[in-house]
Structure formats: C-alpha cells, structure tokens
N, C-alpha and C positions, 0 to 999 in steps of 0.2 A: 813366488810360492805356488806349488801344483798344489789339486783338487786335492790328492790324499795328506798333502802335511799342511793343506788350510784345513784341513778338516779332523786334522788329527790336534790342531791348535786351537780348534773350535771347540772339540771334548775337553781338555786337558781346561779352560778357561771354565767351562760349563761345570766339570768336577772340583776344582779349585773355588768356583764362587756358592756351588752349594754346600760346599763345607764350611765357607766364612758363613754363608747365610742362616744360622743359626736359628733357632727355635724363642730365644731374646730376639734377635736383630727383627727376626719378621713381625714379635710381638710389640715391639716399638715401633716399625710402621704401620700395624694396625691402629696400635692408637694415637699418634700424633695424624694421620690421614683418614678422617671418619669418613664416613658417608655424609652427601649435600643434601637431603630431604628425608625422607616418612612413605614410607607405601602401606597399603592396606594388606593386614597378613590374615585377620581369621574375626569372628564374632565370640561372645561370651555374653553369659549371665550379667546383667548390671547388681553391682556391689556398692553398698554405702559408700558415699566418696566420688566414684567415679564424675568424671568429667559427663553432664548431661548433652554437653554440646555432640559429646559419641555418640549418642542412643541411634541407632539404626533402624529405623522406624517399619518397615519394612518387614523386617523379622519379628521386632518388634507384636506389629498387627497382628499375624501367624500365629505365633507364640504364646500371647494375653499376657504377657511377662516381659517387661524391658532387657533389651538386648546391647550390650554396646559395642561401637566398630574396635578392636587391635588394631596399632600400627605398627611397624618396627624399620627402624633406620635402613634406607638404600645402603648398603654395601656396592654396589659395585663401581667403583671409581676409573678414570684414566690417569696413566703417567707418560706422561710425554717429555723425554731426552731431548734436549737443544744440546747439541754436541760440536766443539769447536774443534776443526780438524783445520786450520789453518799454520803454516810452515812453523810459525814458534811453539808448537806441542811437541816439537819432534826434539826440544833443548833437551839436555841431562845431564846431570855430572856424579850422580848417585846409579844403582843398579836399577833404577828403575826413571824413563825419560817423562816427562808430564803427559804426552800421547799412552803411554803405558795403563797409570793410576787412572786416566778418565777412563780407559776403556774398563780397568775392574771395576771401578765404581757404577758404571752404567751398567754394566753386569749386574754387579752384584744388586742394585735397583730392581731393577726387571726381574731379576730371580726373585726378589719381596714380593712384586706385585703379583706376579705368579699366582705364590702361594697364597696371596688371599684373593684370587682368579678375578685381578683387576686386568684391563685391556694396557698394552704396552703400546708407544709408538716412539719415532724417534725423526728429527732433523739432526742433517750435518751440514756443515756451515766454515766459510770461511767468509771473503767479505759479498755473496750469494750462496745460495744455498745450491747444497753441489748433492744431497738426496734425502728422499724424505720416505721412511715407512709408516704409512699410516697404521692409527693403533687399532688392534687384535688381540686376542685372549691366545693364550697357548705359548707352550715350550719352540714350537717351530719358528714364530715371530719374532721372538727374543735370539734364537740360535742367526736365523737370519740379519738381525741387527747387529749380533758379533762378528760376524763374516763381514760385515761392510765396513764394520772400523776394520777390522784386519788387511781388507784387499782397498780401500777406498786412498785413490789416487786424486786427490781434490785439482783443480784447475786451476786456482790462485791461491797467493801463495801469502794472504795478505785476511784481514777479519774486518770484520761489518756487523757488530750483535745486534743493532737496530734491525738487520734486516734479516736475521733471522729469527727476530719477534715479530717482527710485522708478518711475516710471511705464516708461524703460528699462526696469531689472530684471524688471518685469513680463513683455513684451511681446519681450526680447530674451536668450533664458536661455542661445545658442552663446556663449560666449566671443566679444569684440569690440573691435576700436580704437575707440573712445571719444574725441572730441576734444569738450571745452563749453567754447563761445563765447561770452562775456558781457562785462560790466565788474564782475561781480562784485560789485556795492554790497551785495547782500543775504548776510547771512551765516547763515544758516535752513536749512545744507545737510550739516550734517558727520557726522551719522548715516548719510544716505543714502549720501554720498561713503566712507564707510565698507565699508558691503556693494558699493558699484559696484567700487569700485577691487579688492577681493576677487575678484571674478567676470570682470573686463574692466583691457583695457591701456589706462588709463585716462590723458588728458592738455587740461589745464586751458589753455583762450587766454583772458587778462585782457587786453582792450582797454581803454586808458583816452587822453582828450583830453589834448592841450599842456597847455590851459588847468584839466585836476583836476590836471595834476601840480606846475603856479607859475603864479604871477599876474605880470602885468607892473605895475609899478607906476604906469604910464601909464593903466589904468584906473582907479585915482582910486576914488570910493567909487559901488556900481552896487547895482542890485536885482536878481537873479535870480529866476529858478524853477524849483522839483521838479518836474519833467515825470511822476512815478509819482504823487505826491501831491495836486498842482494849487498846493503852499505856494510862499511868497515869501518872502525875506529877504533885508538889507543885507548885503556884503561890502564891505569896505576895502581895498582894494591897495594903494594909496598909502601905507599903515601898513606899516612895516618890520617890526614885532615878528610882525603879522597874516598876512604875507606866509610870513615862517621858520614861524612852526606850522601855516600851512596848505600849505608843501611836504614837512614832518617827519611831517603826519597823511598824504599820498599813500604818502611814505615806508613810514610804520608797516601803512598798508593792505595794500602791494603786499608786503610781507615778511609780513605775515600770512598772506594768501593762498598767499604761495611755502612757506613751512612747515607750513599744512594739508596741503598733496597729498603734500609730502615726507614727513609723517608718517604716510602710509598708503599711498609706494610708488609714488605717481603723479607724471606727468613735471606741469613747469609752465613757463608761458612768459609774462611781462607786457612788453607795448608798448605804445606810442602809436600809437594809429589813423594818424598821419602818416608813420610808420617803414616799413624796407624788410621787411615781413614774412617774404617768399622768402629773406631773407637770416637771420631770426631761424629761420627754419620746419628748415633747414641745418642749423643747430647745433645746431637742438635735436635734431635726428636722429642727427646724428655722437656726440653723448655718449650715445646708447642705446646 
C-alpha cells in the first residue's frame, strides 16, 4: 500500500467512523466512563444545607460571610487500545475478517474519546508487543493509530495477552479505560488480567468468525490451517456428532472467557466479526 492510498484509507475509515459515532453512541460513553475524582472549580455564598466541611475559610475571613469551596467531577480520562494483531485476526469467511471489525471498533473508540477530548493511546500485540502509541489528546493521534493497524506487519505470528497487560501496567500507571481486542484463543493471561483489572476499568472485546462458532455442514470434510502455528488438520462438517461438539467447544470458550473478566470486575463483550458491534458497544455501556 503507497503513502496516497494509505492515506486515502485513512480518511475513508475516519469518515465512516464518524458517521457511526453518533451523538447517542458518544453519549453513552460519556456516561458509562465518568471521571476518577473532584477538582476544585469556583467559591460561592454558603446556603442552608451546605456541607460545612466546604467552608473556605479564607474567603471566608475577607468576606465576614461564609463562603463555600465548588467542586465538579475530572472529566478528563485515558483510553488505552490493547490491540491483537496476531496471525489469527487475519481469519474471515464473511465480508468482513476479524482484523477488519477490531480496527472499526478501535476507531470507532477513539473517535468517542475524542469527542469528550479524552487522551487516546494504543498497544499492539501478538505474543510481544510489536508497538505502542503512547496516549495523546487529538484527531492526529488517533489518525496515527489507524495507519498502524493498516500498515503494521507484526513479527510473530503467534499471541501472549499476559504480556501485553504486563507491558500496560508498566508503561501506563494513571488509572485507564482499558479496552483488549482479540479472539482470545490464547489463554496465558490471567495473572496479568489480575493486577490490570485492579489498577484500570478494564473491558475485554472477544471477536470470533461465523464459521469458529458452527460449521455448515455443506462443507463436507476440508483441511484447514493454524495461521499462529503454520499446522494443518482435517475437519468433518458433514459429521453431525462433529458439528454439536464443535459449536459446544465455541460455546464453552466464549463462557470461559466471559467468567474470567467477571471474576476480577471487568466488563466483557463476545461477537462475531459480522455483527452490529455499535449496537453490542450500547449495551454494553448502559449496563455500566
């Protein structure tokens, strides 16, 4: 891909996610992601009621009339992108591959935070972290963050989420929205996920294909391959019995996963890369 048609794919993503990013959607991350504290905004008259531990004493003196301190809630938050570019994002069997939806979706994220001029940053990650944009305020930050899933050639071809939590932790110790983007296959994570979710409002997006979650049985018996791995092996669709226990192993995967984050406080969300994710991304916000 050249400089003008990365950059002509850069706009065309950027126009496409601020038209999903709607005047709802942003309004639902405003209020499922408040602000973490109180800062001091202005004094006032003290009024019947008021909390006396405010009194401002100070002005107070000056004034021969009680004065008491305003506060009003920090708005300004961080989002930090854990982003799995490791070889199995690249699956697909719909018009759209699971590497595809995670990149709208972190778009479409970042474009949120934007608009309530919260700081963006973003890890990519297979099983090392293959780059990191530290978080920044601004439309340039986030255009930059698009460009790097578009052009980003990872080095292995293979995932590690522990170690692109641990490597967060490091590198990002304010308090943070945390959203990681993956399919999850690798399960090498739940220490780190541990201390993350401790430190950070932490919330897990499991993308997985049509085709990990049932087989049609019109595929008949076929060879695949592990794209982390480089391995091959036969699958049967055409087998009924083969069929039920490989949509009950999807099953058992995706409830696995939804019960680790629950059991350490973190929100979780599992779709199909061909799903309305604007519509998952809602709900999941209203139940915060």
């Amino acid at each position: 891909m050249d400089t003008a048609e990365l950059m002509k794919k850069v706009k065309q993503i950027e126009i496409k996610m601020k038209g999903l990013n709607t005047q709802l959607f942003s309004g639902e991350y405003h209020s499922a992601f408040k602000g973490r504290g109180m800062s001091f905004s202005e004094v006032r008259e003290y009024s019947y009621g008021d909390d006396v531990r405010n009194i401002e004493w100070n002005v107070t003196a000056r004034a021969g009339t009680p004065y008491i301190k305003i506060f009003e809630e920090e708005r300004e938050l961080t989002l930090m992108l854990l982003i799995d570019v490791s070889a199995s994002l690249n699956f697909g069997t719909s018009k759209r591959r699971k590497k595809d939806t995670v990149l709208e979706i972190a778009a479409v994220l970042a474009f949120s935070a934007l608009t309530n001029n919260d700081k963006v940053g973003a890890i990519f990650f297979s099983d090392e972290v293959e780059a990191y944009i530290p978080p920044k305020k601004g439309r340039a930050n986030i255009l930059k963050l698009i460009r790097q899933l578009l052009i980003i050639q990872p080095k292995s071809t293979k995932t590690n989420i522990g170690k692109a939590l641990d490597y967060l932790n490091n590198v990002q110790k304010k308090r943070s929205i945390v959203f990681t983007l993956s399919d999850f296959l690798a399960n090498n994570f739940e220490k780190s996920l541990t201390l993350t979710a401790k430190r950070h409002d932490l919330i897990g997006i499991h993308l997985y294909d049509q085709y990990e979650a049932s087989l049609p049985k019109e595929l008949g018996m076929v060879m695949v391959a592990d794209p982390e791995t480089g391995g091959y092996f036969n699958i049967d669709a055409g087998e009924k019995n083969y069929r039920a226990a490989y949509q009950a192993n999807h099953e058992a995967n995706v409830q696995a996963f939804t019960t680790l984050f629950r059991k350490y406080g973190a929100a979780s969300l599992s779709l199909s890369s061909d799903g309305d994710y604007i519509k998952a991304l809602i709900e999941l916000f209203r139940k915060r």
